[in-house]
C-alpha positions in Angstrom: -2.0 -69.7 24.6 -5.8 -70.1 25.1 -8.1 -69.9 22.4 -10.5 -67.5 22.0 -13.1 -69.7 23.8 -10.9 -70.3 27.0 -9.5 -66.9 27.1 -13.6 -65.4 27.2 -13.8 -67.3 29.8 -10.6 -66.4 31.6 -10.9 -62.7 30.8 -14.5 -62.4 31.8 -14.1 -64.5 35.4 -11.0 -62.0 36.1 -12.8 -59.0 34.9 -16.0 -59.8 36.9 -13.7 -60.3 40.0 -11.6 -56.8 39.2 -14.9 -55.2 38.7 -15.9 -56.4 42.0 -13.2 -55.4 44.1 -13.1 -51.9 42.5 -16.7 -51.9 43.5 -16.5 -52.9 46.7 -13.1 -50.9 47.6 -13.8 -47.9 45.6 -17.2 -47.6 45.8 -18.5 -49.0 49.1 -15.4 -47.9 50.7 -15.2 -51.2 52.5 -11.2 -51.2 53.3 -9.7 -54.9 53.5 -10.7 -55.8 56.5 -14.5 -55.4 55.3 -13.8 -56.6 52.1 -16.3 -59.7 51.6 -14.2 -62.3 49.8 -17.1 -64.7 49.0 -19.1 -62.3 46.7 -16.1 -61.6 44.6 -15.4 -65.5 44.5 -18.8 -65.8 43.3 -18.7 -62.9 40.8 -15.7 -64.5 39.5 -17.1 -68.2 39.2 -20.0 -66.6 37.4 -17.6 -65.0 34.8 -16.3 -68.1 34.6 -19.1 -70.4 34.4 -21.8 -68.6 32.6 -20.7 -65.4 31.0 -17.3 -66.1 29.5 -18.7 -68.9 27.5 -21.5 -67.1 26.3 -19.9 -64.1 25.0 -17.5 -66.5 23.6 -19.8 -68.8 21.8 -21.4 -65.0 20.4 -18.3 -64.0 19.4 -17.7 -67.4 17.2 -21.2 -66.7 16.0 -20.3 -63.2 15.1 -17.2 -64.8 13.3 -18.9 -66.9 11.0 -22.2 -64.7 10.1 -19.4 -61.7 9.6 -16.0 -63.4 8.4 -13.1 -60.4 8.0 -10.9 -58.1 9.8 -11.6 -55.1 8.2 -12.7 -51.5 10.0 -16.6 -52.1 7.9 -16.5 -55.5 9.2 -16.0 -54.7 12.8 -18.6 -52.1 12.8 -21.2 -54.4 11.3 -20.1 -57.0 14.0 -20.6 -53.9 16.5 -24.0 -53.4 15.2 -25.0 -57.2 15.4 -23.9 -57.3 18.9 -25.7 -54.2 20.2 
């Protein structure tokens, strides 16, 4: 299984491109035949390229100012990353 780098990356490219079809199905009420592939494509490729491993180099930041697993620990991680 990925790693927590790889699988920011992965979750954040298929997010983006989820997020992006909702928007564009839901929201702009395009239907499938107006649906515009290429934007989702590049929504994905930038979840994939630029903010998956940014938020997963953050998190490993986060990891190693704030080792732990504990319910005060996560908050304080919370509060860092706001």
């Amino acid at each position: 299984a990925p790693q927590l780098p790889e699988r920011a990356v992965l979750v954040a490219g298929a997010l983006m491109g989820a997020g992006d079809v909702i928007a564009q199905q839901l929201v702009e009420r395009r239907g499938l035949h107006g649906h515009h592939g290429p934007r989702t494509l590049k929504m994905m490729t930038i979840g994939f390229c630029f903010v998956g491993p940014v938020v997963g180099g953050w998190y490993r930041i986060l990891d190693q100012l704030i080792p732990g697993t504990t319910k005060v620990v996560a908050v304080k991680k919370m509060v860092l990353d706001q």
